[in-house]
N, C-alpha and C positions, 0 to 999 in steps of 0.2 A: 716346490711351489706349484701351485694347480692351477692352469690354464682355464681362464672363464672368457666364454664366450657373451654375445650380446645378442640379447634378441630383440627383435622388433617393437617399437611399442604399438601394444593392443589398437588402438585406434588408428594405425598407421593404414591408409590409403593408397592399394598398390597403383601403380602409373598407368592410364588407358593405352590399351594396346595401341599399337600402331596400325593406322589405316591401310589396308594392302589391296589390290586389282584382285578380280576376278579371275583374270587370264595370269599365269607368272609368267613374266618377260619383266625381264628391268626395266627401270623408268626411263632411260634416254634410247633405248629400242622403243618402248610405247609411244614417247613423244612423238620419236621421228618416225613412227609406220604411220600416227595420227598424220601428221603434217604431209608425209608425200602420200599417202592414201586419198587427203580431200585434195591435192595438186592433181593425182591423175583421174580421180572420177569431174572434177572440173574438166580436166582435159579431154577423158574417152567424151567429152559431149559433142565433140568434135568430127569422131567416126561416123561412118554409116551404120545404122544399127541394124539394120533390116536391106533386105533387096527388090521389094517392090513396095511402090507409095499407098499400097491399099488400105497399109496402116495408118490412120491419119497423122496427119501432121507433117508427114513426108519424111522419114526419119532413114534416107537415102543417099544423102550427100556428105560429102567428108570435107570438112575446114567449116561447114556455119552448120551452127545445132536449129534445129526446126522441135516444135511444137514443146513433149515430154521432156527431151531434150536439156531446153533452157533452165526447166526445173531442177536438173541433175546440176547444170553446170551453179544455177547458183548454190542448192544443198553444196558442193563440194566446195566455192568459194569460200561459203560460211564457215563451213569447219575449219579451212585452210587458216582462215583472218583466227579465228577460236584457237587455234594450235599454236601460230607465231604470238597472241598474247600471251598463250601459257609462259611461252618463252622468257618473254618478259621482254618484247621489241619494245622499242622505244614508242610512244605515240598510240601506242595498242591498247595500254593499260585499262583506257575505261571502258575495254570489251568484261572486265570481271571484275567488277570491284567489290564481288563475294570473294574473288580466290579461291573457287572450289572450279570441280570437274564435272562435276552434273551437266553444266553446258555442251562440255568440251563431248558427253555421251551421247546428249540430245541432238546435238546436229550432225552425228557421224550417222545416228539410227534414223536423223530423217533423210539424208541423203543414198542411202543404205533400202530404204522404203520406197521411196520414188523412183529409184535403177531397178530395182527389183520386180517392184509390179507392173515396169515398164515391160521390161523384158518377159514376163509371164504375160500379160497382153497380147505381148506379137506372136509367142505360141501357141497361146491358144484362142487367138481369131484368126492370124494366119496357119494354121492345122498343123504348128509342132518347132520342137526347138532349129529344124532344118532352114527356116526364116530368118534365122539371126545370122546376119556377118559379125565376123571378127570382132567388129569393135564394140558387138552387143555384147558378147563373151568378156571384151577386157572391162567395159563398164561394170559387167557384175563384178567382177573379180577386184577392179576399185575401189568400187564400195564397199567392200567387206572389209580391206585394208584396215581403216581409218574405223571403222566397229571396235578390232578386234584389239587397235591400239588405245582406243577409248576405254573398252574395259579391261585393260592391264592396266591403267592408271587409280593410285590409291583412293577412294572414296571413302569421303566423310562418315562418320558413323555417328549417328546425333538421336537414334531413338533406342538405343541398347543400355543405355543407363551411365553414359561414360558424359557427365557434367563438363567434366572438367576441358575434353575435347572439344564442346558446342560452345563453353565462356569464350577457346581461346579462335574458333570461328568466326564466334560475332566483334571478339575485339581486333580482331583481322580487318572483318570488313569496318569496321569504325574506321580505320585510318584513311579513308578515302573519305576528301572533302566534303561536304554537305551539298546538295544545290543551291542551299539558301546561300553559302559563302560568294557561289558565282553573280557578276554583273545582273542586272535586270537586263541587260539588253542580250546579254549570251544567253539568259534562259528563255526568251522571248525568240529569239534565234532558233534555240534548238527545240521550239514547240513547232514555231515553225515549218521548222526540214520535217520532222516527224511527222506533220500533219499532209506532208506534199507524199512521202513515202507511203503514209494510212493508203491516201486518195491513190495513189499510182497500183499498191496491190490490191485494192478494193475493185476498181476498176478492171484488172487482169482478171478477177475472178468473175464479174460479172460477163466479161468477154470472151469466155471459154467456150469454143465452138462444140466441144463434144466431152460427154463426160467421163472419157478416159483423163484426157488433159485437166479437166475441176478434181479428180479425186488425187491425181500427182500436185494440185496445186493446195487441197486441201494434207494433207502428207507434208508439204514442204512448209505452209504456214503454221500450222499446229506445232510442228517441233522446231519451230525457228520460235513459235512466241513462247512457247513452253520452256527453251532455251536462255530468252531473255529473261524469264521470269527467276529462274534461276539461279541466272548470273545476280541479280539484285537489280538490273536496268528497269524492271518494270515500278520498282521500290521508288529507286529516285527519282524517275519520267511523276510519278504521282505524287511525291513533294514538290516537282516543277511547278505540276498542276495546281495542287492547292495553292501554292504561292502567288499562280498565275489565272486565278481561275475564269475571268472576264474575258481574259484576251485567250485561250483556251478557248473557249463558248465560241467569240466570236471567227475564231482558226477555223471552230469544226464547221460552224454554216459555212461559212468561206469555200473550204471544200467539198459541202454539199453543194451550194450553189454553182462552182465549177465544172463537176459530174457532168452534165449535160452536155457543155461545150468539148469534152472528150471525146464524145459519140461520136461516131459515122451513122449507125443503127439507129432507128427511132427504136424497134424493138429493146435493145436493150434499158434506154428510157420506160420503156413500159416496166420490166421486172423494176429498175428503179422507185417509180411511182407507187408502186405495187407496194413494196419494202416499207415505204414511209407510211402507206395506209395504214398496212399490219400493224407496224414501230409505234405510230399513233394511239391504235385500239390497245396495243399489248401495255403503250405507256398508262394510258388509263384505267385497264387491269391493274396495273402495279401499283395505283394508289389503295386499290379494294382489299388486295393480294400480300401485296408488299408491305405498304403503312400500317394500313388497321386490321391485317391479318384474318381476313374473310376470304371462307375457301367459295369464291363464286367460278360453278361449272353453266352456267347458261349466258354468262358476259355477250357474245357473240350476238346474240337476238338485241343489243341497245346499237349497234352497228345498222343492225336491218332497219329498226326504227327509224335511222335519221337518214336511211339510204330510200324509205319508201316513202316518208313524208318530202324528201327534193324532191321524188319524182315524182311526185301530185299536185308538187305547187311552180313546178320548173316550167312546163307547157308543151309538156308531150301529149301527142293528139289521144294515144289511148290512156290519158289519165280521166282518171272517173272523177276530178272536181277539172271538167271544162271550162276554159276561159283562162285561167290562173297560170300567170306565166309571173313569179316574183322575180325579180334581181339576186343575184349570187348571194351576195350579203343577209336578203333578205331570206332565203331558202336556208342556208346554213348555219342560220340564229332559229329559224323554227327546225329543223331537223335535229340541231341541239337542246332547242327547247322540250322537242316533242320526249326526245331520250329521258332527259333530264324527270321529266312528268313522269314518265313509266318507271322509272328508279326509284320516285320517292313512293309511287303507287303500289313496288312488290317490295321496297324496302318496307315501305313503313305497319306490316303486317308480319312481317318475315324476320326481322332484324333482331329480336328478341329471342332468335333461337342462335343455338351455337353451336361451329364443329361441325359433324357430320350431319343434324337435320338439316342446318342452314345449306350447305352443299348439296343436299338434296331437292331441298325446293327453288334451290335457282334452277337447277338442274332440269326439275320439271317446266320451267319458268320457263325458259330458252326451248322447251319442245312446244310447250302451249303455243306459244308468239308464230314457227313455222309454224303448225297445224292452222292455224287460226288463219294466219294470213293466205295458205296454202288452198282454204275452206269459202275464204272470201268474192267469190267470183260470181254473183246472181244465184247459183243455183242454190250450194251446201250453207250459204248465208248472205250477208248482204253486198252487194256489188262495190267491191272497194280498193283490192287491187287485183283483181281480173285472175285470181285464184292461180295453178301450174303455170298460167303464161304469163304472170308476171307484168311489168309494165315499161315496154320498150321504145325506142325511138324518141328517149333521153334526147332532147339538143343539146348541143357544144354551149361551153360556157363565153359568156361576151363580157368583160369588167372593165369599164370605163373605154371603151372602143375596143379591147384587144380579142380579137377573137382566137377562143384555146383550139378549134378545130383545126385551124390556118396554120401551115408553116410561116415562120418567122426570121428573117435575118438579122442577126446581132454579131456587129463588130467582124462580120465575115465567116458567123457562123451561123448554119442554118438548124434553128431549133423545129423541130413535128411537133404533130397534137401531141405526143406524151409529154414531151421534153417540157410544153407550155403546161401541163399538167405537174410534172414533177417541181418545176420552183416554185407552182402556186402552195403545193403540200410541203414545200420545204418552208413556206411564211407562215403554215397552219404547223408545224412543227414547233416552229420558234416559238410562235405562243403557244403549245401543249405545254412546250419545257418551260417558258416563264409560268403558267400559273402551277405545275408540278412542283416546282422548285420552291417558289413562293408559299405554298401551299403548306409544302414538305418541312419548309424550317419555320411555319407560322406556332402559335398556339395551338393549333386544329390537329398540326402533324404532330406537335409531341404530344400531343391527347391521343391518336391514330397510333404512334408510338406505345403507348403505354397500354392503350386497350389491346396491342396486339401481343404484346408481354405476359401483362396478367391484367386479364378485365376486371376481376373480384376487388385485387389491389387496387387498380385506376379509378375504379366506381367507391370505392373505402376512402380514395383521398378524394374526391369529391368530385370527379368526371361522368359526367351525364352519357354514359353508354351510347342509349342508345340514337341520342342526338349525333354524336360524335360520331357513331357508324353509319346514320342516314346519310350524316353527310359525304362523309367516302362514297357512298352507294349512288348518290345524287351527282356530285361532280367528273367520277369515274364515267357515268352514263353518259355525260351530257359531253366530253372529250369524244368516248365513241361513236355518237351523234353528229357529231363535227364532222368525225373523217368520214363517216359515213355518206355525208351529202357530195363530197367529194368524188367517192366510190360512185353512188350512183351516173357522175358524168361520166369519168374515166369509161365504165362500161359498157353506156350506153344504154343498158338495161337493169331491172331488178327483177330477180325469181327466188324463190321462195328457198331451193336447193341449196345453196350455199348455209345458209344462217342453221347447221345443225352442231349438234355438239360433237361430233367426229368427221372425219372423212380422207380422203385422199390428199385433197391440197389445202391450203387456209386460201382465206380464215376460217377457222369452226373455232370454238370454247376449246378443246384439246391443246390444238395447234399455242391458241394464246396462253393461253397458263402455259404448259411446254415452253413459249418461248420466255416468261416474265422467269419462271424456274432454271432456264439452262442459262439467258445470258447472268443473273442475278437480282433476285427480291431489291426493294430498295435504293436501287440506284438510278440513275437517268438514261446510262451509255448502255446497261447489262438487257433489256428488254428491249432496245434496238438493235443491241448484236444478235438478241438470241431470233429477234422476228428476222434478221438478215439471213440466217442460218437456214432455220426454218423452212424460207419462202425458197434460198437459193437449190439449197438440196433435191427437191421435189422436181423444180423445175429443171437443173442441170443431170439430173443421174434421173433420166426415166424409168428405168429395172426396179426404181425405188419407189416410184409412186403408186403401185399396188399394194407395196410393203409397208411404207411410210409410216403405219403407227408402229410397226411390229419394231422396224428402225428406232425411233423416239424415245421407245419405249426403253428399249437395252441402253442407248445412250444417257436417259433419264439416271437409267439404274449405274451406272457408269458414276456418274456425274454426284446421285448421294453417297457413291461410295469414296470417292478419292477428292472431290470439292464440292460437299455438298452446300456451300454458299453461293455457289454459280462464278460463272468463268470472269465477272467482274465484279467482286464482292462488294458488299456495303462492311464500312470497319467493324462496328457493331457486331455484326451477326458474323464477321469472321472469327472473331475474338470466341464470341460464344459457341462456337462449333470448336477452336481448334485450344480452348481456356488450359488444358492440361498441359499445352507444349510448353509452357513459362519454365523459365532457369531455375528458379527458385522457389519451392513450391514447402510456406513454412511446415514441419513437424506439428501435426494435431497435438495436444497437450491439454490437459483435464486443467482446473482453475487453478490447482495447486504447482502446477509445472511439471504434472509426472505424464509419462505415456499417458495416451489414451487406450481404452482396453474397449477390444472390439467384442460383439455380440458372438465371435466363433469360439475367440479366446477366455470368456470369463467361465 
């Protein structure tokens, strides 16, 4: 009798490998190096790291951490809280409700970043590793721990072809409740807390005295949000939102209006004030940019417009229409108007082109306007704004008695001129976002939509082009027209210098697109982060503002390589950037239901 064996059948599908570490070490050695690696780099925060205070921040004393310091201890709490979730403590769980370890990588590499460049800092400003005490040595030697047990821990494998691994990922994370299942008032709750937390790191970063401490705090923010994002926290936090999205809106003024009574600094108030100008201009780029998909490089010159008509109708003695001192309201609806006029004036000749000419002639458009204005002083043309000098000694704004120069006391807290500046651009915010928003989900925006898609198609189904983009051009203008009248009090002055298409600090045309592309095309929150970035970078890391574009420029390239939707996508265009990653991606099939036979193969 002859022994038959069995084989396989033909279409059998062997089993996805099993996901393995980087590092081999078992998995309950990885855990626990994870777990007491962020315990002791939390703790070395505690050491002296150094022996003389030259280093800023005083990082000198032993039992309370000073400056870099606090940044290590929290990178190391984080990981520590990330490690006992792995666990599976009780009460921890909705630290991952992916159930993967990407996080558990991300926050051992940021607290791993921040002890490191710490200690490279004190070498080499203090003239060498002979500057470090002890507890600079065990700090490095902490952070590395909790790396080194991060990548022995098995990682997902979701882009090597193994289907069957990514189905049983995401039906992992299905088992964690929806937010829509929670209370309205617990997700009310936890927008909330979320929104006090925004505000409390928002504020640490603008209060950073030196920019060793803003790059350890950039370090530790980055891969704590990058960590959030994926665990899945940043998933659900955004079906909170949609759910919630009113009381969201009103959370986030809430916390802008706040900002101010946090200060000691008027100065910091000013970078604030500053932020929401940019945020303003960059939001109204991002209807030009974003919506109807118009590459405008001269945007910056409709800022200048509405910043040099306040100052000629505000009552500054050197304005060349004397006499003319309008009210706020009244300066800030001509300085929008005036934009709004030059919009429709280099739209409505221009607009007709597409792509790269159009990008060239705003391009030129925004150098005309400085040249022009720059030209305007009696001599090279007509006397109108007093040509390189510009037209200064701006007065302070007065709206209904309140005068913006004057410090103010409220409720025991004493707001400065900016601080009085900064809520008045946080009420010209509120309406940027009402009419963006309104704008965005009218008729107009899904015509601005579609013309940015495919204009041939939009104009086939019966969308009037070039109306449809005048008007992006026209309303965009007349936003940055707005803030611009603004600008001109805040500064005090207008000169011609700033409004160019590049340069060291914003706003330029660079700076704005830069920021509508790195926060995200599209959205409302992604051109305020990215003007927050932008503006904070330049001003907190000086070494940088010689480099500045050269910076931008890498992180640009950064940015379309690993998210090219920007750091807060619009759904849409994530989808269409990232349309391959789908589970299920059906078998092309000819009409008959046979393969399809490709061009290489026939």
């Amino acid at each position: 009798m002859t022994e038959t064996t069995k084989t396989p059948a033909p279409d059998a599908t062997p089993a996805p490998p099993a996901p393995t570490g980087l590092i081999p070490l078992p998995l309950p050695a990885a855990r626990a190096l994870l777990l007491g690696g962020g315990i002791a780099t939390a703790a070395s925060a505690f050491l002296a790291w150094t022996w003389t205070s030259e280093f800023p921040g005083d990082l000198t004393i032993t039992g309370y951490p000073g400056g870099l310091q606090w940044l290590t201890f929290t990178a190391g709490l984080l990981t520590a809280l990330y490690a006992l979730a792995a666990y599976g403590i009780r009460g921890l769980g909705w630290l991952l409700p992916a159930r993967n370890n990407a996080p558990l990588v991300l926050n051992a590499v940021g607290g791993f970043a921040v002890t490191w460049f710490t200690v490279i800092a004190i070498s080499t400003e203090l003239g060498g590793v002979v500057n470090l005490e002890p507890g600079g040595w065990i700090a490095a030697v902490a952070s590395l721990l909790p790396v080194i047990g991060a990548f022995a821990l098995p990682q997902e494998r979701t882009g090597d072809g193994t289907k069957a691994a990514l189905k049983a990922y995401v039906a992992k994370s299905e088992r964690i409740p929806a937010p829509a299942a929670t209370a309205p008032w617990v997700q009310r709750a936890v927008i909330t807390v979320v929104t006090i937390i925004g505000l409390g790191v928002f504020t640490y970063g603008i209060d950073t005295e030196y920019g060793e401490l803003f790059v350890g705090y950039l370090f530790v923010v980055t891969f704590a949000l990058w960590a959030l994002h994926t665990a899945g926290l940043l998933d659900r936090f955004s079906a909170l939102v949609a759910a919630n999205r009113s009381f969201t809106l009103a959370m986030g003024f809430a916390a802008a209006i706040a900002f101010p009574f946090t200060q000691t600094d008027d100065h910091y108030a000013n970078i604030g004030v500053n932020i929401l100008i940019f945020g303003t201009v960059a939001l109204g780029l991002n209807i030009v940019v974003g919506l109807a998909g118009l590459l405008d490089l001269g945007y910056v010159a409709f800022l200048g417009v509405g910043a040099y008509t306040a100052a000629l109708v505000s009552g500054s003695e050197f304005s060349t229409i004397s006499g003319v001192h309008l009210p706020f309201w009244a300066s800030a609806l001509a300085g929008a108007a005036a934009s709004l006029v030059f919009g429709v004036l280099i739209g409505a000749p221009t607009l007709r082109l597409r792509g790269d000419y159009l990008a060239i002639v705003t391009l030129g458009f925004g150098e005309i306007f400085r040249i022009a204005v720059n030209n305007m002083d009696g001599q090279s043309g007509p006397d109108v704004t007093n040509g390189p000098n510009g037209i200064p000694s701006i007065p302070d704004l007065n709206l209904f008695g309140f005068n913006f120069g004057e410090a103010h006391d409220i409720g025991g807290f004493t707001l400065g001129r900016f601080a009085n500046y900064y809520l008045l651009m946080v009420l010209i915010m509120a309406i940027v976002v009402l009419v963006y928003t309104r704008a965005a989900d009218s008729r107009i925006g899904r015509s601005w939509i579609a013309i940015r898609e495919d204009e041939t198609a939009a104009t086939a189904m019966g969308i009037n082009g070039f109306r449809v983009k005048l008007i992006a051009f026209a309303l965009g203008a007349a936003l940055a027209g707005l803030a611009g009248t603004v600008s001109a009090h805040v500064t005090y002055s207008v000169v011609p210098t700033p409004y160019q298409f590049a340069g060291s600090t914003p706003p330029n045309s660079a700076f704005l697109l830069a920021a509508v592309v790195l926060g995200g095309m599209g959205t409302v929150a992604g051109p305020l982060l990215g003007a927050a970035l932008l503006y904070l970078l330049p001003e907190k890391l000086v070494f940088l503002q010689e480099k500045s574009l050269l910076a931008f420029g890498i992180a640009l390239i950064l940015l379309m390589r690993f998210r090219p939707e920007g750091i807060i996508a619009n759904r849409r265009r994530q989808l269409e950037f990232h349309e391959t990653g789908q589970l299920d991606v059906p078998k092309q099939t000819t009409l008959t239901d046979e393969p399809a036979v490709t061009k290489a193969g026939a």
